[in-house]
C-alpha positions as CSV (number, residue, x, y, z in Angstrom):
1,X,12.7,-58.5,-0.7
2,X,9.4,-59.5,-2.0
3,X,7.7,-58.2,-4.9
4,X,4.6,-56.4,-3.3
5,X,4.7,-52.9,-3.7
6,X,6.7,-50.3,-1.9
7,X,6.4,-47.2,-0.9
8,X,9.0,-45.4,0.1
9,X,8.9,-43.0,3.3
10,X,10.1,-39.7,2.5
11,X,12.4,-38.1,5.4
12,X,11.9,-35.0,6.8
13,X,14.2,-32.3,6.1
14,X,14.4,-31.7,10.2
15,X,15.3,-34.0,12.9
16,X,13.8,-34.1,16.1
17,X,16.5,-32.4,18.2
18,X,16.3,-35.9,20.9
19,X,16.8,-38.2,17.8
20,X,19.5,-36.6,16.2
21,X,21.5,-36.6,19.8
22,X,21.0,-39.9,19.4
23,X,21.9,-40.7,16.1
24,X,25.1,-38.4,16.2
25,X,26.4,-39.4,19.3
26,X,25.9,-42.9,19.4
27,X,29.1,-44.3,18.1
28,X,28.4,-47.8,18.6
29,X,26.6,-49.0,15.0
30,X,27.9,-52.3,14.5
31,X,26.0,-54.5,12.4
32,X,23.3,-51.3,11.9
33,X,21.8,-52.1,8.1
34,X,22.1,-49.9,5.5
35,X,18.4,-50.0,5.1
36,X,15.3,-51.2,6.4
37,X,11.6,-51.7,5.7
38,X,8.3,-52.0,7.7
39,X,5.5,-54.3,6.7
40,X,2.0,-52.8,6.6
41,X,-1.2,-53.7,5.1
42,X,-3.5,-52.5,2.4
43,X,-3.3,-49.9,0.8
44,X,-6.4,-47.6,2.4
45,X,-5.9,-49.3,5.7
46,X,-4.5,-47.9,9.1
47,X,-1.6,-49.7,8.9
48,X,-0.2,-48.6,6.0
49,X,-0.5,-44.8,6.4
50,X,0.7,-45.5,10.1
51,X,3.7,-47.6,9.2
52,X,5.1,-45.6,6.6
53,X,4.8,-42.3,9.1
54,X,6.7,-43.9,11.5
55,X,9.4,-45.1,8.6
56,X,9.7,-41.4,7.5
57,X,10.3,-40.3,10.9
58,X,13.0,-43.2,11.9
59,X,14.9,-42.8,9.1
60,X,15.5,-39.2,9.5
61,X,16.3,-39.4,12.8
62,X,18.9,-42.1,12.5
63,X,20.1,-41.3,9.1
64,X,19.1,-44.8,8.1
65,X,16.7,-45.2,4.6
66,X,13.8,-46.4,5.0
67,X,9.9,-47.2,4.1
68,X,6.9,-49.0,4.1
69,X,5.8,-51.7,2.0
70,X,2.3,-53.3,1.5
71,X,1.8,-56.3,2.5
72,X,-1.2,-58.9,3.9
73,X,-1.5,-57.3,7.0
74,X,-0.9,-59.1,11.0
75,X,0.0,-62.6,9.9
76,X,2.1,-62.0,7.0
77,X,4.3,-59.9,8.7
78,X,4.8,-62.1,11.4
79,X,5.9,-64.3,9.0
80,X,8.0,-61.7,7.2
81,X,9.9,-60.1,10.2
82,X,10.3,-63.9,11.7
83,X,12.7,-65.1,8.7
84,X,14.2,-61.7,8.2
85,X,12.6,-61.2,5.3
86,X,11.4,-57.7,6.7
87,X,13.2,-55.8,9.7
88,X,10.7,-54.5,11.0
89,X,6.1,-54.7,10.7
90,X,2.8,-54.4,13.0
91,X,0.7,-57.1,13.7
92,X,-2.1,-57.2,16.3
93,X,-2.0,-59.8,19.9
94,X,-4.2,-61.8,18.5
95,X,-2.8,-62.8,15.5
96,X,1.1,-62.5,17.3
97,X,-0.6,-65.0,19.8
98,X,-1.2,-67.2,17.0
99,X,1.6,-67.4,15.4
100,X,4.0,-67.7,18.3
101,X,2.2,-71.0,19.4
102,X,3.0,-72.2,15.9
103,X,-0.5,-71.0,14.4
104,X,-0.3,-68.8,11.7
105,X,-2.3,-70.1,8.3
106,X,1.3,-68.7,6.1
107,X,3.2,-71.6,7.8
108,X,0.7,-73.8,10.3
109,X,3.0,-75.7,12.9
110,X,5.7,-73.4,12.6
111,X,6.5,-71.1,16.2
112,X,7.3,-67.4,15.2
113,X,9.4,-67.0,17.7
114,X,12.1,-64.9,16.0
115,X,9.7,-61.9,15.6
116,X,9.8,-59.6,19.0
117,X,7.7,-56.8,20.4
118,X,9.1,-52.9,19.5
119,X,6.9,-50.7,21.0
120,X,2.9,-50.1,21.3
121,X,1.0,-48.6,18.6
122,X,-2.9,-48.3,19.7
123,X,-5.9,-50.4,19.4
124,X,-7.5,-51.8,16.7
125,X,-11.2,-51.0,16.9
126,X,-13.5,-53.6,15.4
127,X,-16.6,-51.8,13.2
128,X,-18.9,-52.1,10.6
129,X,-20.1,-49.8,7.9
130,X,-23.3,-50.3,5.0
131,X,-24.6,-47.6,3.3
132,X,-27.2,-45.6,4.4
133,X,-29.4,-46.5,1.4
134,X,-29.0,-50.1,2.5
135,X,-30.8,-49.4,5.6
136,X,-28.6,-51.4,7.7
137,X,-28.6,-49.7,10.5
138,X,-27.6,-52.4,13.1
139,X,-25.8,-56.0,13.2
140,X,-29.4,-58.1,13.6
141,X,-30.4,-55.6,9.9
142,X,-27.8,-57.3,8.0
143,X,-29.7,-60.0,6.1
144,X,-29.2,-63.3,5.6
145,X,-26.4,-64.5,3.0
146,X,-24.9,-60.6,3.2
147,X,-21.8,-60.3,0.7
148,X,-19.5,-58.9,3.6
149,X,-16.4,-57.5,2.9
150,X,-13.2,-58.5,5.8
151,X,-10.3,-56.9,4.6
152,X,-7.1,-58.4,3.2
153,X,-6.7,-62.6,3.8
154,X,-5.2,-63.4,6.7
155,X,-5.4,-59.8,8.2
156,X,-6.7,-59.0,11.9
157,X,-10.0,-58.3,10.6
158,X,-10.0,-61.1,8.5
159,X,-8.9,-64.0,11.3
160,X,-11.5,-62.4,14.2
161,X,-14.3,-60.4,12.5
162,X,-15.9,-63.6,10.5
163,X,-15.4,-65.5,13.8
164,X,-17.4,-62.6,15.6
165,X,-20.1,-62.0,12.9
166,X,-20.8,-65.9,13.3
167,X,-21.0,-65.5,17.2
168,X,-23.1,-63.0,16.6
169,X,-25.4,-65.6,14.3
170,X,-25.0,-63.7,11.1
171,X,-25.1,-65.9,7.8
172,X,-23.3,-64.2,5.6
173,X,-21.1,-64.4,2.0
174,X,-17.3,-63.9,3.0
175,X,-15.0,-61.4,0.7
176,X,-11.6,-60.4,0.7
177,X,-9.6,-57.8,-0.1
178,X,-8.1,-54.3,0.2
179,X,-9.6,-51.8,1.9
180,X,-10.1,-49.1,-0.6
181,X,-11.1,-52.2,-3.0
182,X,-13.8,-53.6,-0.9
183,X,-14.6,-49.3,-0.2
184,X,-15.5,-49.1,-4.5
185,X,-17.2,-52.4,-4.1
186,X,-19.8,-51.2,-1.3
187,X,-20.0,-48.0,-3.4
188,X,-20.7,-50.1,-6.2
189,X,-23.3,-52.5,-5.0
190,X,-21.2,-55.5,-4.7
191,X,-20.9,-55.6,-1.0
192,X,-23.6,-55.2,1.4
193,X,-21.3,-54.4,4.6
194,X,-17.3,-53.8,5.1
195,X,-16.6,-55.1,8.6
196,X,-13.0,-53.1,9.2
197,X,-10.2,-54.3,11.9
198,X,-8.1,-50.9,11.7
199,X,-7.3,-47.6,13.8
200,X,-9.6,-44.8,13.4
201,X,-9.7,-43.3,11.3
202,X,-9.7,-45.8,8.8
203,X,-8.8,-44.1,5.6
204,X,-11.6,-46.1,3.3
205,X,-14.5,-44.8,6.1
206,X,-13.0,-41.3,6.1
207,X,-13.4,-41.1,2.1
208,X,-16.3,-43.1,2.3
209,X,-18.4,-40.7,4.0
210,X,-17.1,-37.6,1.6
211,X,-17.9,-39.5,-1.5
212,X,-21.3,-41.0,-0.1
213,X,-24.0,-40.9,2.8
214,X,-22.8,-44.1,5.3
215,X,-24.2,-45.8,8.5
216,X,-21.1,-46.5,10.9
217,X,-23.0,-49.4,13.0
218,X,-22.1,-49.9,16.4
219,X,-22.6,-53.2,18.5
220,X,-25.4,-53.3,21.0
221,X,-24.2,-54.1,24.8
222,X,-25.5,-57.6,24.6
223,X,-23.5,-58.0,20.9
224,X,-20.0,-56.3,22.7
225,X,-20.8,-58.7,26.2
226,X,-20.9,-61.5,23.4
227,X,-18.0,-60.7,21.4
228,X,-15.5,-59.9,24.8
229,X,-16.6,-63.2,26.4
230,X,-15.6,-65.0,23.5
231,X,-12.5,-63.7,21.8
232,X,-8.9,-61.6,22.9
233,X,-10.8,-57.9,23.2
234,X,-11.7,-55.1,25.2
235,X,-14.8,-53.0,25.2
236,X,-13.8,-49.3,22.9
237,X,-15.8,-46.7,22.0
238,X,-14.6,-45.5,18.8
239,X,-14.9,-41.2,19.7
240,X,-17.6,-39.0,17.9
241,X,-15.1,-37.1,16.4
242,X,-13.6,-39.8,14.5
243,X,-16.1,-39.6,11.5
244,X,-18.3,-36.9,10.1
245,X,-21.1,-39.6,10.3
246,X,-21.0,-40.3,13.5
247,X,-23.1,-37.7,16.0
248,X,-22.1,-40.0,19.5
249,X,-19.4,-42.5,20.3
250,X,-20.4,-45.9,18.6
251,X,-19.5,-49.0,20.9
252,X,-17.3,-51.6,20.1
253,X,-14.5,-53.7,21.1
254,X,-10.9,-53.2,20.4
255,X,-7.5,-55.2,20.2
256,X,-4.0,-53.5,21.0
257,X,-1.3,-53.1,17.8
258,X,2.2,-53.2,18.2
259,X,5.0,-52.9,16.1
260,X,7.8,-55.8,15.6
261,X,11.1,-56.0,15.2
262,X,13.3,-59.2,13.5
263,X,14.8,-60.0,17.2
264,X,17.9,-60.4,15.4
265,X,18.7,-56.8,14.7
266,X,21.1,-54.8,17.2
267,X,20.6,-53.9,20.5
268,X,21.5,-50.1,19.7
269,X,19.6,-50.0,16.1
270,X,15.9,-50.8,17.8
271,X,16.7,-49.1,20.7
272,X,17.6,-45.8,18.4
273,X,14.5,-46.8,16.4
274,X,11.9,-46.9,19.6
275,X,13.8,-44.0,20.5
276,X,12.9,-42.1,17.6
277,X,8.9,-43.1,17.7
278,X,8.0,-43.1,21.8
279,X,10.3,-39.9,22.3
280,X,8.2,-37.5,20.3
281,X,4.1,-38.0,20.3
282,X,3.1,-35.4,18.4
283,X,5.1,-36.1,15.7
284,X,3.6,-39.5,15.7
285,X,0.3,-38.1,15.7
286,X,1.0,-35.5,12.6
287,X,2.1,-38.7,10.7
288,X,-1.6,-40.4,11.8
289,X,-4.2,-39.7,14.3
290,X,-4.1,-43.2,15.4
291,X,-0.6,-42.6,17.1
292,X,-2.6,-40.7,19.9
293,X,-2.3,-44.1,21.8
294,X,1.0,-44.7,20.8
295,X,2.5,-43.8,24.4
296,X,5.4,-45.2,26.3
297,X,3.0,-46.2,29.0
298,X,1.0,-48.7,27.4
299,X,4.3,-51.0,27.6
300,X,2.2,-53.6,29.4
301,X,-0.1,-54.0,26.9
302,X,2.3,-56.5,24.9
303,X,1.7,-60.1,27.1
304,X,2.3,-62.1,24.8
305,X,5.3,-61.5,22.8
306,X,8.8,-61.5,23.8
307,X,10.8,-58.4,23.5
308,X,13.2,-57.1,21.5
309,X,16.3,-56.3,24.2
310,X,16.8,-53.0,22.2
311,X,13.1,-52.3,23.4
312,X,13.6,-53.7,26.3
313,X,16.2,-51.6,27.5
314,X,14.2,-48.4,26.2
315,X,11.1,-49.3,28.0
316,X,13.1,-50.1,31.4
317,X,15.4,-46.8,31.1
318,X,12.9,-44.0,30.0
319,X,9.6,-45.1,30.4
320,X,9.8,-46.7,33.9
321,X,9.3,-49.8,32.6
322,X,9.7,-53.8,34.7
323,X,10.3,-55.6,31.6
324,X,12.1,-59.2,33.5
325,X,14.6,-61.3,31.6
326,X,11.9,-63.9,31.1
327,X,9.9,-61.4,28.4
328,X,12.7,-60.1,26.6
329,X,14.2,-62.4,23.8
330,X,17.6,-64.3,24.3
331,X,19.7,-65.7,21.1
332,X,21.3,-68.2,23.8
């Protein structure tokens, strides 16, 4: 276990009726660990509120402790769940396309193959906030050498959102770090713009905007036409009712989050944990708004990543999934 911080879900007192079916009358448990964690991010980020939600609910359900710990984000939890170092994280296609083809900066050359696709989270909007006293308003107002703030090293926002503010021909001053760090540093003057890679609502924009007056800037449709010709997104709008700041949707583009699994584990321990997470939505969504995406019908969206047979066999039996043998993971 590394020595980043953890924070451990808290299980609820009542299991989901479905779940606890499950748990009680599957008898098979062989080689089921005694406990498990999932990698996150930073704290203030999407990721972690959303991963330790779901860690809380699984371990309730199947009687199994659990919880979240922080960590660097997409690439360090590939990294993490590929040796077995975690059981279990989230890590965006982008970055789990990276890393499979042997491309991740933690261990450059080295395939992640041993890290497989759990279930589908939602997608990662890509956005940018300023203050309003900055009066940046738009992407072509953020001025030239801009001390821009991309989230944790190594993180989705970190490997695309430098990439796409270049595309876009901004010269800017690169930062790094968590997200309710870099949220004190705007606050403070020390950043001029946070460009976030995280479901909405991002936890640093939400308190933002209570403690402060923001501009949430969206992309223009020349900027977004720009950004989806060039790198692994789709066009989002991130909905009105999101932020208090924002009177309109605000355009942007968007990359879809799943969660991982070491494709090690059991067959009957992931499929209990999907299980737990796809059969109960709103349960999902009490834990974080985000989870309003996280449906057993965007299956497909994972084609990239083989899966975890546990998934797999989830996905095939209950959500009317065609997962082949060619995407699911074999030990042979």
């Amino acid at each position: 276990m590394t020595a980043v911080q953890k924070i451990v879900a808290i299980a609820a007192t009542t299991i989901l009726t479905t779940s606890a079916a499950f748990a009680d009358g599957h008898a098979d448990r062989t080689g089921w660990p005694e406990s498990f964690t999932v990698g996150t991010g930073s704290q203030g980020g999407t990721y972690f509120g959303y991963g330790s939600g779901w860690a809380g609910i699984v371990s309730a359900a199947l009687g199994v402790n659990g919880g979240a710990e922080v960590t660097g984000g997409p690439m360090q939890n590939m990294a993490l769940v590929h040796t077995g170092e975690l059981a279990f994280g989230m890590t965006t296609m982008g970055p789990a396309a990276e890393s499979i083809a042997g491309g991740n900066p933690i261990a450059p050359g080295l395939p992640m193959t041993n890290a497989c696709a759990m279930f589908p989270m939602y997608q990662t909007p890509f956005s940018v906030t300023a203050l309003a006293s900055s009066g940046i308003k738009s992407i072509s107002d953020i001025p030239a050498g801009a001390a821009i703030g991309f989230g944790p090293a190594g993180s989705t926002s970190d490997t695309y959102f430098p990439r796409m503010m270049e595309e876009l021909g901004v010269d800017f001053d690169r930062r790094n770090g968590g997200w309710s760090d870099l949220g004190g540093q705007l606050q403070d003057g020390l950043l001029d713009v946070i460009a976030f890679a995280a479901g909405v609502p991002v936890p640093a924009v939400s308190q933002l905007e209570v403690q402060t007056e923001i501009n949430i800037i969206e992309f223009t449709e020349e900027e977004q036409a720009k950004i989806s010709a060039a790198f692994p997104v789709a066009n989002f709008d991130i909905a009105a009712d999101s932020y208090t700041t924002l009177t309109a949707p605000a355009r942007s583009v968007s990359m879809w989050n799943f969660a991982i699994a070491n494709c090690e584990l059991p067959e009957s321990f992931v499929y209990g944990v999907v299980d737990a997470v796809m059969s109960d939505n709103e349960r999902m969504v009490t834990a974080h708004r985000a989870a309003r995406s996280s449906l057993p019908e965007f299956w497909d969206r994972n084609t990239v990543m083989p899966w975890h047979p546990g998934a797999a066999k989830w996905f095939n039996e209950n959500a009317g999934a065609t997962i082949g043998a060619d995407m699911i993971h074999s030990s042979n």
